[in-house]
N, C-alpha and C positions, 0 to 999 in steps of 0.2 A: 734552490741553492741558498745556504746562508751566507750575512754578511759575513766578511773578512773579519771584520771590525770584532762583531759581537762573537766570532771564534776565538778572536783571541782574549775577549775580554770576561768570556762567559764558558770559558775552555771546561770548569765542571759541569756545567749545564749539556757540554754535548757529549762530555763522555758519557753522563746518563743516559741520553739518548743513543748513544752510540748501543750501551750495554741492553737499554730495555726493546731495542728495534734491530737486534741481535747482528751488529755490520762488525765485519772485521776491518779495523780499521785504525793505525798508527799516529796518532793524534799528536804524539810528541815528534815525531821524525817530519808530520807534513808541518810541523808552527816552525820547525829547525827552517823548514825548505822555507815559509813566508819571511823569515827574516831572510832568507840570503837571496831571496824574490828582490823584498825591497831595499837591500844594499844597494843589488846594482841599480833598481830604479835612480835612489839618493847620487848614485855616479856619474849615471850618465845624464841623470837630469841636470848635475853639477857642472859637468863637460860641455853640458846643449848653453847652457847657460854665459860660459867662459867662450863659447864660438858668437854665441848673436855680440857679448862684448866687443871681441876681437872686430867681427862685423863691422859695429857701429865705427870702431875704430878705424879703420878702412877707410869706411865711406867719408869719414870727417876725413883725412889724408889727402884722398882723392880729390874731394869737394877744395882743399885747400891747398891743391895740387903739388902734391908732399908726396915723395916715395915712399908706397906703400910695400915695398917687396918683403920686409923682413915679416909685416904681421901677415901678409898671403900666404908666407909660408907657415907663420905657426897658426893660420887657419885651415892650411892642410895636415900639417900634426894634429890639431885637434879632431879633425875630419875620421885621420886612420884609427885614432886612439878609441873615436864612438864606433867607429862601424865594428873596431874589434869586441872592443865591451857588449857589443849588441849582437854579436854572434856566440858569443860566451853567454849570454842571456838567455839566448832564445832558448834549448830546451830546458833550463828552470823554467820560463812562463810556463810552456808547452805541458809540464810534469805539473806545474800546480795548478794549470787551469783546466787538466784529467783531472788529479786527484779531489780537488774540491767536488765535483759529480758525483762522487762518491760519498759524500756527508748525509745523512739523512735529516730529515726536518725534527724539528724540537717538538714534542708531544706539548697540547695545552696544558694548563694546569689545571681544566677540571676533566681532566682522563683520567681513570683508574689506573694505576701502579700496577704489573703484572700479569704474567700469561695469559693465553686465553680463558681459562681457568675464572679469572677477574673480571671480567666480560660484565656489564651491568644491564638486565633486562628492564629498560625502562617504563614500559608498559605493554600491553597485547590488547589488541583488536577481534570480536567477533568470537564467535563459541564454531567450535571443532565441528565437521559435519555428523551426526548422528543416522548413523545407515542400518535399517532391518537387515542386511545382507554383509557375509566379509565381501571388503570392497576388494577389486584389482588393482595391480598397480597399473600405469601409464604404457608398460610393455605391454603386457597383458591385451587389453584396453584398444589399445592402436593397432595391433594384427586383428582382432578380432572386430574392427571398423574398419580394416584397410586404409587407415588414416596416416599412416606411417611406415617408410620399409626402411629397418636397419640393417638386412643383410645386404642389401642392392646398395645403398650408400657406403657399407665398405669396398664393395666390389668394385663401383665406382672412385672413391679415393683409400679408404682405409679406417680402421676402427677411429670410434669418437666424432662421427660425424649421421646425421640425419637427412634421411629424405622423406619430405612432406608429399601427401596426395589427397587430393580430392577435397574432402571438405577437411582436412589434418591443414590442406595448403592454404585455406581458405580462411580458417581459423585462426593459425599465423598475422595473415595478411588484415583482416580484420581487427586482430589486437595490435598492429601497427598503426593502422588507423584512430581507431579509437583513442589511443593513447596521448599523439601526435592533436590532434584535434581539442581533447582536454587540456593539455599543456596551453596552446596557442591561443584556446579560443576562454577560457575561465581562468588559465595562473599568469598570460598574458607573455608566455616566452614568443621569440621568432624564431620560425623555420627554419632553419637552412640543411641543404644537400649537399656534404662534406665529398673530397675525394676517400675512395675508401684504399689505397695504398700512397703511403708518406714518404718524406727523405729522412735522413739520418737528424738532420737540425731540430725537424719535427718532435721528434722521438725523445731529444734530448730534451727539448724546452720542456716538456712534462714529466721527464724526471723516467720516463722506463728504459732512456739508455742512458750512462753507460752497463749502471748494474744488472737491467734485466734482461739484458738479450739475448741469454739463453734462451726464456721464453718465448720470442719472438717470431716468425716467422720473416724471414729476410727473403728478398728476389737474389735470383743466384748472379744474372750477370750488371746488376744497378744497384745501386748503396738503397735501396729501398725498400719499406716495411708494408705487409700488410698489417691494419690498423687494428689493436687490442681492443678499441674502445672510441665510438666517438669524440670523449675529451680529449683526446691527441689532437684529428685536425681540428677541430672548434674552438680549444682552445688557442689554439697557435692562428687562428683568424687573428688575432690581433698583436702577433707576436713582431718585437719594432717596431711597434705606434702608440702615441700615446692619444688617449680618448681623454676629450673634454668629458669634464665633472658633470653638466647640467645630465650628458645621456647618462649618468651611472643611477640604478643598476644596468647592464647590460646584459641580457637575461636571450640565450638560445634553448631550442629544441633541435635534436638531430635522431634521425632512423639512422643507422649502420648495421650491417653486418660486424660479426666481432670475430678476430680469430687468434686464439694462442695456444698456444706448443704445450703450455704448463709439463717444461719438461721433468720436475719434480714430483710427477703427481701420476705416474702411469703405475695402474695397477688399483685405481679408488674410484669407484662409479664407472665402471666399462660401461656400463650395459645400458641402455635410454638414452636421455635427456639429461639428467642431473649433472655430470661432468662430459662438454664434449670442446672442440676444436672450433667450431664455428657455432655464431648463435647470434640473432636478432635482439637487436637492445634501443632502447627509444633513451636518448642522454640528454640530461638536464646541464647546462655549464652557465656558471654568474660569472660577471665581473663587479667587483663592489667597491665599495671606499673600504678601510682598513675597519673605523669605528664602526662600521656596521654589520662586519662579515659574520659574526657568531647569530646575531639575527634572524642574517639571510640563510644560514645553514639550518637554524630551525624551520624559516617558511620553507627552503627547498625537502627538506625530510615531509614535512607538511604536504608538498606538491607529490611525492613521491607515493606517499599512504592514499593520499585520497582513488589514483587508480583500484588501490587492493576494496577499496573501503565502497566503491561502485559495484567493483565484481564481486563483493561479499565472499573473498575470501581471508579467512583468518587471516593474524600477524602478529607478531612480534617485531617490538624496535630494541638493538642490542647496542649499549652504546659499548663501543671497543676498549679494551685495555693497552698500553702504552706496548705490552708485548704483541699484541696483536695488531696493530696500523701498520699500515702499507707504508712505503718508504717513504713517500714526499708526503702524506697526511700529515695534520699537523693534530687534527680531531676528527672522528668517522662512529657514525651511526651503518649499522646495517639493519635491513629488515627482512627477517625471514618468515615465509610465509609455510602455512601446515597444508604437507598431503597427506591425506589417507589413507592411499595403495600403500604406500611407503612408512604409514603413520612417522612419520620425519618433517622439522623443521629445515628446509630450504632459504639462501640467501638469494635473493633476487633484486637488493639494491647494496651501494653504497653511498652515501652521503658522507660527502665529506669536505672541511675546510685548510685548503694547505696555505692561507695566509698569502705571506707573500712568496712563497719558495719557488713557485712554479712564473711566477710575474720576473722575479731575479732572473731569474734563469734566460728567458723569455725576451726581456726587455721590453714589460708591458707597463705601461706608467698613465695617470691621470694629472692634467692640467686641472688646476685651481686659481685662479688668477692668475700670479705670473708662478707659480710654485708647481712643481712637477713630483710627484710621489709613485710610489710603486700600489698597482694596485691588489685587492684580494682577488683570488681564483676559488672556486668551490665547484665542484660536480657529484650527480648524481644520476643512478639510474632509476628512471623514469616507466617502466621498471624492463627489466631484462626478462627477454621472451620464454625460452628455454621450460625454466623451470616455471613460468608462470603456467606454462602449456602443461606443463605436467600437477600442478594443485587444479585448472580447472576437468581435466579428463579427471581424475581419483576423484574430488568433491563434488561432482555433477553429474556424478554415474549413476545410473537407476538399475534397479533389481533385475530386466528385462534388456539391459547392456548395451541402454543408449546413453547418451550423453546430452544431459540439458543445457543450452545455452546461455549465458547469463543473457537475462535484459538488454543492458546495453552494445551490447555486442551483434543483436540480432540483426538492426537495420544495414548491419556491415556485410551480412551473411544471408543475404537477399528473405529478409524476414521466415530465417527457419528458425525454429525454436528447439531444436534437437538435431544429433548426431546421433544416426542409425543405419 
């Protein structure tokens, strides 16, 4: 959420953003609504102010055993006159404290200007695999190892979803591991086992509701989501408290399941892995001081590469255009990694810094001596399962249609060295 303040005072600054992060959105009708917000604020704080008066007066009457009946009574005039003003109030707050959810975060100023189109490939990792054979892709691949059955997973809920087998399930589970462990035990985040369905409060403090919830998957008889993405509850761990300065950075790892609707999006990647409804993600989320957050978003991009850069699969780091950031990013790196089957760049992270937007929102703040600030938020994936499963099946595949296991992955997979 942005400040009040800096809306009103940097009002071209978010129509920018308004235009380059494409929100429909009335920027002159909601600054109309903040003044007539804080009119009555000025009113009734005026009123609150002329009753403790009266009050005082009172009490000195009383104390000086003085009839006080005439100001009891104009402390009940005053009494009706707030409680009207503050019924007249209430759905202005109600309407500006919706519509403000609705503002998107201000792009930094070292993003690129413009569509996707703009997109800046920062650098790439790793040379493409080089195969004596045309390679398959990951469908292909996974019937013919029995590692994966997509027709039984829709039968079971419905397209865009997957079921693991055998060593397909094993494989999963071991790039859970692996992940989780790297994180913890070498970039020095902690653990934690997040609930994996949230409340509405949740959802909001990171910025995917009110705008996204189309996407969302909602429980039909409870106000509750199942979760897009570990940074929902891991962020919201500390959502209404403020953390002393000495612990910052404040650095988690979380496994979740991920699930969304992406109701925008049906009819692009049916088929596999590359676009589905649920999927396994290992989630990196900081809390930082403000002067340090651009920093920390390089070391967590940092933390994020080094998984690909184990498993030796290629990548690419793409830093985003201001048309292309998600709504609450402020700055966002994605990193797409190369498959073969597919010969196609795949995104399997994002990195990203929303500053304070998601802390606003949130009510997450650092103590500093006696001084309390909002802090930075930043997450990323560490990396998301999905399509990683699908670059090591395509880049691992051998002419005779096994699949080699990277290295580090093998002692997770009771020291086999292939899928066959």
């Amino acid at each position: 959420m942005l400040d009040i303040k800096f809306i009103r005072e940097k009002s071209d600054t978010v129509r920018k953003a308004l235009r380059a992060k494409h929100v429909d959105f009335d920027l002159d009708a909601f600054l109309e609504l903040d003044t007539r917000r804080r009119d009555f604020v000025s009113r009734i704080g005026d009123l609150r102010a002329e009753q403790n008066r009266v009050n005082d007066e009172i009490a000195s009457l009383k104390k000086q055993k003085q009839d006080a009946a005439a100001k009891i009574n104009e402390m009940k005039e005053l009494s009706t006159r707030i409680k009207a003003l503050e019924e007249e109030f209430r759905p202005v707050k109600e309407e500006f404290d919706l519509r403000i959810l609705y503002l998107p975060n201000i792009p930094h100023e070292s993003v690129p200007e413009g569509d996707p189109s703009q997109n800046k490939v920062v650098r790439e990792w790793g040379e493409k695999p080089s195969l004596s054979f045309k390679p398959l892709d990951h469908i292909a691949l996974s019937e013919k190892l029995d590692i994966m059955d997509f027709k039984t997973a829709a039968k079971i809920t419905g397209a865009g979803f997957a079921l693991y087998k055998g060593m397909g399930a094993l494989l999963e589970r071991a790039l859970i591991q692996f992940m989780l462990d790297l994180h913890v035990i070498e970039h020095g985040y902690i653990e934690v086992s997040p609930p994996f369905v949230v409340n509405r409060a949740t959802m909001t403090g990171t910025g995917q509701l009110p705008k996204l919830e189309d996407d969302m998957y909602r429980l039909k008889d409870e106000d509750f989501f199942l979760i897009p993405t570990a940074e929902v509850p891991v962020t919201n761990i500390h959502r209404d408290t403020t953390i002393d300065a000495a612990q910052l950075p404040v650095k988690y790892v979380a496994y979740t399941p991920c699930f969304r609707r992406e109701a925008g999006s049906y009819g692009k990647d049916t088929r596999g892995l590359v676009r589905v409804h649920q999927f396994d993600k290992v989630e990196l989320v900081k809390f930082v001081r403000p002067e340090t957050s651009y920093d920390e978003l390089e070391s967590l991009l940092n933390n994020a590469e080094r998984v690909l850069q184990l498993l030796n699969i290629p990548y690419r780091v793409v830093l985003l255009a201001d048309g292309d950031l998600s709504f609450a990013a402020a700055k966002c790196y994605d990193i797409e990694i190369y498959a073969a089957g597919l010969d196609r760049w795949l995104e399997v992270s994002s990195c990203s810094n929303f500053e304070d937007f998601q802390a606003r929102r949130s009510d997450i703040r650092f103590k500093d001596g006696g001084k309390k600030e909002l802090v930075h938020t930043l997450n990323g994936s560490g990396v998301a399962l999905a399509r990683l499963v699908v670059a090591i099946l395509e880049n691992y595949q051998n002419a005779d249609g096994t699949i080699t296991i990277p290295e580090p992955l093998r002692k997770y997979m009771h020291g086999r060295e292939r899928i066959g």
